[in-house]
N, C-alpha and C positions, 0 to 999 in steps of 0.2 A: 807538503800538501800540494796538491793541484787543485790549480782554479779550474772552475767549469763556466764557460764562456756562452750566453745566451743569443740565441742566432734568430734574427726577425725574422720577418718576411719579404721576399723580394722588391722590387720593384715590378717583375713580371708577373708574382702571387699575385698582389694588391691589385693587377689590372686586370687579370684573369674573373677576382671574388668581385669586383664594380661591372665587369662585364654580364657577370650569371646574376650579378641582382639588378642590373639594368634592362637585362631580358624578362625576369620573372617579372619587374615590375611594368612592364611594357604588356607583358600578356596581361597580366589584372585589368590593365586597362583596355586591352583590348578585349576582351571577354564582356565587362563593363560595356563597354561599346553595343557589342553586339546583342548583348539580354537588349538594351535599352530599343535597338534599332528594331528587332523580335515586338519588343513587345508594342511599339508605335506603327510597325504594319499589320500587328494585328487588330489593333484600335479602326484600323481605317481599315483594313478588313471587312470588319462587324461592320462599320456603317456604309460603304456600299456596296456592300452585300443587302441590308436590310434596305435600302433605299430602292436599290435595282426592285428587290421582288414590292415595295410599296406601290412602285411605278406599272411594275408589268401586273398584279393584280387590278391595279387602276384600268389598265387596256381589256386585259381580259373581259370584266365584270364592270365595266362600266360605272366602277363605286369605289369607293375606300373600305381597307379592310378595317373591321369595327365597325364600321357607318353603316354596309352593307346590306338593305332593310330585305333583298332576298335570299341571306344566304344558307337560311337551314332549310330553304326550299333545291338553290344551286351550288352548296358543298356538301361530301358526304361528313358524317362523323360528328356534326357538332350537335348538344342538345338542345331541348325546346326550347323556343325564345331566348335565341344567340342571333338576334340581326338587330345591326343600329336602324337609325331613326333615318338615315339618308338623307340629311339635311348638307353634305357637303364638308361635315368636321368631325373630327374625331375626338371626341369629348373627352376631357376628364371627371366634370361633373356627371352623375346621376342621368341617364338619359331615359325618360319614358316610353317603353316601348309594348304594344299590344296590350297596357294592362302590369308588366313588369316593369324593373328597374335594372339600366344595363349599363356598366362600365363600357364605354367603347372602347377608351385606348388601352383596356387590359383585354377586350375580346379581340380586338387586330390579330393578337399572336397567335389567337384559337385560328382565325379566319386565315391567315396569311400561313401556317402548317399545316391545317386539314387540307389547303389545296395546292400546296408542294410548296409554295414559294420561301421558305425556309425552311431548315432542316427541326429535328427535334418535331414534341406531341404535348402541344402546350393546350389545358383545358381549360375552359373559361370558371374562373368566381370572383367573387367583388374584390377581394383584396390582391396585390401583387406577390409572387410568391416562384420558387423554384420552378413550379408547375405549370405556375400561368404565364413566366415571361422570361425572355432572355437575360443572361447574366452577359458581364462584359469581364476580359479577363483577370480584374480583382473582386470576381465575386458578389457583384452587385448590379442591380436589373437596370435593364435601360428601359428606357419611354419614346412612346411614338405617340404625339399627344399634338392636341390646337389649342396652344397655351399663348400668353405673354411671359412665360418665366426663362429669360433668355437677356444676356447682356447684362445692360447694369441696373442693377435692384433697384436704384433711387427712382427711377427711371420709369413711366407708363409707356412700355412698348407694346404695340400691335399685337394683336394676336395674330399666328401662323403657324402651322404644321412645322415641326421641327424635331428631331431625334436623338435625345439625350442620351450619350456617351455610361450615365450611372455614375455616381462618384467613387472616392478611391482609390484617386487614380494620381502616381504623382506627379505634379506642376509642373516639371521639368518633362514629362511624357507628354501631357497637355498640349504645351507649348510647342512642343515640336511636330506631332499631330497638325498643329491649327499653321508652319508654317511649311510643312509640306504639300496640306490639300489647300492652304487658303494665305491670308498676308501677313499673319503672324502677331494680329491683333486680336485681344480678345474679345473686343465689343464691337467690329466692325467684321464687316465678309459675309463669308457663308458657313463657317464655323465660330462660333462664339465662347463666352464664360455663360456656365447655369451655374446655380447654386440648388440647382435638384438633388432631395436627400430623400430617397424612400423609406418611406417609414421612422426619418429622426428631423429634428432641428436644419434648417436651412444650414447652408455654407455660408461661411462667414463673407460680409461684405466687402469691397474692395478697399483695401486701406488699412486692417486690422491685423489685429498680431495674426502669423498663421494665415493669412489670406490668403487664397490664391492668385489674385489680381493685385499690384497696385493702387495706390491712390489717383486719381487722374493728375495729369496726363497717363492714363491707362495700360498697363504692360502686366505680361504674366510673371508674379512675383520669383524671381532667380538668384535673387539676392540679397545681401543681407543679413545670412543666417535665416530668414523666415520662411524659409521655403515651406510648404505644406504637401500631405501626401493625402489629404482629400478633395482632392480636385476634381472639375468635371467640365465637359462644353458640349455642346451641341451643333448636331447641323438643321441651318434653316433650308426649309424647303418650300 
């Protein structure tokens, strides 16, 4: 009888099959990489872009969009009694205007598209919706609002004009967001943590299972397994 003699693999195979799974797994990552980097210039994208045109409607018209008490007299397209109150803010509350009642910071988007300064034909009505406001790229609308809901929830901060990102977005994008354009804190700078949730239940506080934030001393949650993919921040303006 003849043996049959079983022949391994190289020493050359073996570094050839580590090299082609050291490459593929080098591309995963770098592909990785680059969604992730994609999708945080487009986050900063959207915000200023929508800031620039808050700024130059503010030169042109001498108002804020929303606020704007002439502007179904000086834009074309929008309908009757679609002008704020021109009090200097852009409300989220109910605003009394001629006898109506008027969202300001959902008519901005009508004010700020009817007259070029962003793209899109967003139409003014009370509630927020595909129609009436910008998405951000998970889907979910952003706000251009003169709120306190900004930083830390425990917290009575200031009211000020500020331009929520929309949630959805995850932690780890956030984060990097807030230290590209700003210090890479989420409760200090000019980018912060919101827990703004259109239309559901706030985001969870800082601290909690799934938070986006730490517990103070204050950091955008990265670790620990808890990371969360509903995130959001805003910039203060």
């Amino acid at each position: 009888m003849k043996s049959t003699q079983q022949q391994g693999f190289t020493l050359i195979e073996i570094a050839i099959v580590l090299v082609i799974i050291g490459l593929l797994l080098g591309g995963i990552l770098k592909g990785q990489e680059l969604i992730t980097s994609a999708r945080v210039r487009n986050l900063i994208s959207q915000q200023d872009g929508i800031k620039a045109a808050f700024y130059g409607f503010q030169d042109r018209y001498r108002a804020l969009p929303g606020d704007y008490a002439a502007a179904t007299t000086n834009i074309q397209g929008l309908g009757a009694n679609q002008n704020g109150n021109n009090n200097g803010r852009v409300e989220v509350a109910a605003t009394p205007v001629g006898g109506s009642v008027v969202e300001e910071h959902i008519l901005a988007w009508a004010h700020l598209s009817r007259s070029g300064f962003i793209n899109g034909n967003y139409t003014f009505a009370t509630t927020e919706s595909d129609l009436t406001t910008p998405k951000n790229p998970y889907g979910r609308q952003v706000r251009l609002s003169y709120d306190a809901n900004y930083g830390d929830p425990a917290v009575t901060n200031p009211q000020r004009h500020n331009l929520k990102s929309g949630n959805q977005i995850p932690v780890e994008i956030t984060a990097e967001v807030d230290r590209k354009i700003d210090d890479g804190n989420p409760m200090t700078g000019s980018f912060v943590f919101t827990n703004f949730n259109p239309g559901g239940a706030v985001l969870l506080a800082p601290g909690g299972a799934q938070a986006c934030v730490t517990a103070a001393p204050f950091n955008w949650q990265l670790t620990g397994g808890t990371t969360s993919v509903d995130c959001g921040g805003t910039s203060l303006m």
